[in-house]
SEROBA-256258 format. One line per 5 residues: number of its first residue (from 1); their letters; for each residue x, y, z of C-alpha. Coordinates in steps of 0.5 Angstrom, whole numbers. Layout:
NUM) a) X/Y/Z ~ ...
end
This chain:
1) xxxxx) 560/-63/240 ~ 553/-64/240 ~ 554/-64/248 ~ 557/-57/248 ~ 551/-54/244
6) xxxxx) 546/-57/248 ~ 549/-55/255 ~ 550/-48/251 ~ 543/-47/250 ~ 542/-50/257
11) xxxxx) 546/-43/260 ~ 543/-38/255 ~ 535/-41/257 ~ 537/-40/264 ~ 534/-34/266
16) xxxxx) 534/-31/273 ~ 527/-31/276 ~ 524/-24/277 ~ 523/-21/284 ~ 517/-18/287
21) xxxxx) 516/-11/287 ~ 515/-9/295 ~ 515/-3/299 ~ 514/5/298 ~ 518/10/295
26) xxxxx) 517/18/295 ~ 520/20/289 ~ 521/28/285 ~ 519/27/277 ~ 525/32/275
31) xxxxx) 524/38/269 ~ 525/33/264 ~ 519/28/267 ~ 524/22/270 ~ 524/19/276
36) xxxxx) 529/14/279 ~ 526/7/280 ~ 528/5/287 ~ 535/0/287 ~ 531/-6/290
41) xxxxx) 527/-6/284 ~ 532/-5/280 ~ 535/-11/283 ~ 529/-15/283 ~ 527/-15/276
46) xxxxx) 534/-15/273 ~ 535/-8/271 ~ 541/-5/268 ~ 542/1/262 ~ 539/0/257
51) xxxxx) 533/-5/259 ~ 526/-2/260 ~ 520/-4/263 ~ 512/-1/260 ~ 509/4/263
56) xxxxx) 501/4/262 ~ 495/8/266 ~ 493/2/271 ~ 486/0/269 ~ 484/0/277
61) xxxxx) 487/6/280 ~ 489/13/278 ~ 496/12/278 ~ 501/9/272 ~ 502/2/272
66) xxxxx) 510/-1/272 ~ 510/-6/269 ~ 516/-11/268 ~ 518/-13/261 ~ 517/-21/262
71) xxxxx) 510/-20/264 ~ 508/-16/258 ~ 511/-21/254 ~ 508/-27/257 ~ 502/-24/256
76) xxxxx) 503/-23/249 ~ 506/-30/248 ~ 499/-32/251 ~ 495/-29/246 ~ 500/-30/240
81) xxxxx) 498/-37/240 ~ 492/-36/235 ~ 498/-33/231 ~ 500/-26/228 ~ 493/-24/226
86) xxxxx) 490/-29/231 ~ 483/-32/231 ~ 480/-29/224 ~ 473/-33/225 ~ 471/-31/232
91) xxxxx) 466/-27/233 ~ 470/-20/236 ~ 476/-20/233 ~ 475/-14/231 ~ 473/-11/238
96) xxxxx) 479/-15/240 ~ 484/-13/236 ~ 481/-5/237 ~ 482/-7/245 ~ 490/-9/244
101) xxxxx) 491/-4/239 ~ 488/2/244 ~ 492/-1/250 ~ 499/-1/246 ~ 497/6/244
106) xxxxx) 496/9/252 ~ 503/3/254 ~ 510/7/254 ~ 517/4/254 ~ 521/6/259
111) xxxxx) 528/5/258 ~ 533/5/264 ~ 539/11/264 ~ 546/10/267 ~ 543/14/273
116) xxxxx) 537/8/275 ~ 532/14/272 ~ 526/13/267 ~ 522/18/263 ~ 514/18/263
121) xxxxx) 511/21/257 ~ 506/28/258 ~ 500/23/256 ~ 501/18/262 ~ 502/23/267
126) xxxxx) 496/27/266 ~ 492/19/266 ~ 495/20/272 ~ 493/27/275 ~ 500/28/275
131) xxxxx) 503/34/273 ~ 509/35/270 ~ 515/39/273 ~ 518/44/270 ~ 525/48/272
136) xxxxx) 520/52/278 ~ 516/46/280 ~ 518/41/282 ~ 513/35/282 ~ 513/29/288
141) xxxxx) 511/22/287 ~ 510/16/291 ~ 512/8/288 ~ 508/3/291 ~ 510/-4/290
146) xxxxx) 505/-10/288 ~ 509/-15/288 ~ 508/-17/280 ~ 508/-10/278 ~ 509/-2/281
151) xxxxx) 505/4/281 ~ 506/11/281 ~ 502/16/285 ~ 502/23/284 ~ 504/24/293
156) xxxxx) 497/28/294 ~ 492/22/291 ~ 497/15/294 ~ 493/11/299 ~ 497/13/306
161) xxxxx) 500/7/309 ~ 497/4/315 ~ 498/2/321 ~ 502/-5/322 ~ 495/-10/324
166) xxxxx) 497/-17/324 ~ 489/-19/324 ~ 488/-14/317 ~ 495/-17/314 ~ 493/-24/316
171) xxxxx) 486/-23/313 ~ 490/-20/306 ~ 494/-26/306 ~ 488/-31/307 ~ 486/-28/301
176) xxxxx) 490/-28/295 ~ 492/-35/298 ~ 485/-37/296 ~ 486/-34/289 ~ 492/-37/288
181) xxxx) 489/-44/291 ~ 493/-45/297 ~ 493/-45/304 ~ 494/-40/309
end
């Protein structure tokens, strides 16, 4: 009996590793502000109806960060290993908790409809200078994918795609393996 119970816990902690977040997808926001995430990342992290990813402005960019649930929730195990209130005797908690509570604030949960779409709330599109589409208007986006996560550009202020130079490619490669502390 207790065999069955532990490869039972085996099955349900098996848990598929998520994919990258590749390539470039222009897409349409519609009146009610929802654009379809491309099938491949959908795949890639899993997606079905009714799963969500969060939304928050990206901290580098002017455009909106997608970002897949088993990120943020990494990250919130990481800090909750001061436990529920954290460290009380450093010195910035308080900025700390302000910082996490400012961030939590400007985050959206972006569920996943039976048509693949998600919707982005007013706030975060115009922290991204993207306008919201309306019946007349209709508002054009650029996705880029960031390996761990995903942008969403408003199509006039996305970086153009560059031409293929496999010097400049390999010189991008030579540098994220340093800082992941490969090889080349």
């Amino acid at each position: 009996m207790s065999g069955n119970i532990q490869s039972s816990a085996i099955v349900q902690s098996a848990k598929p590793a998520l994919g990258a977040l590749v390539d470039e997808f222009p897409r349409s926001l519609d009146p009610k502000n929802r654009i379809t995430l491309p099938s491949e990342w959908r795949m890639a992290l899993h997606l079905e109806t009714g799963s969500f990813v969060y939304l928050m402005p990206d901290p580098l960019k002017e455009c909106i960060r997608l970002v897949p649930r088993d990120i943020v929730e990494a990250e919130m195990a990481r800090e909750a290993d001061g436990g529920m209130f954290g460290d009380l005797e450093d010195e910035d908690a308080d900025e700390t908790d302000a910082a996490r509570e400012f961030i939590s604030q400007n985050m959206q949960i972006a569920i996943l409809d039976v048509q693949g779409r998600i919707r982005i709330n007013p706030r975060l599109l115009a922290s991204a200078s993207i306008a919201e589409s309306t019946a007349g208007a209709i508002t054009e986006v650029v996705l880029h994918g960031c390996r761990e996560f995903g942008r969403i550009w408003a199509k006039d202020k996305a970086p153009k795609p560059q031409e293929f130079d496999r010097s400049a490619f390999r010189a991008a490669a030579a540098r994220f393996s340093k800082r992941r502390g490969g090889a080349a």
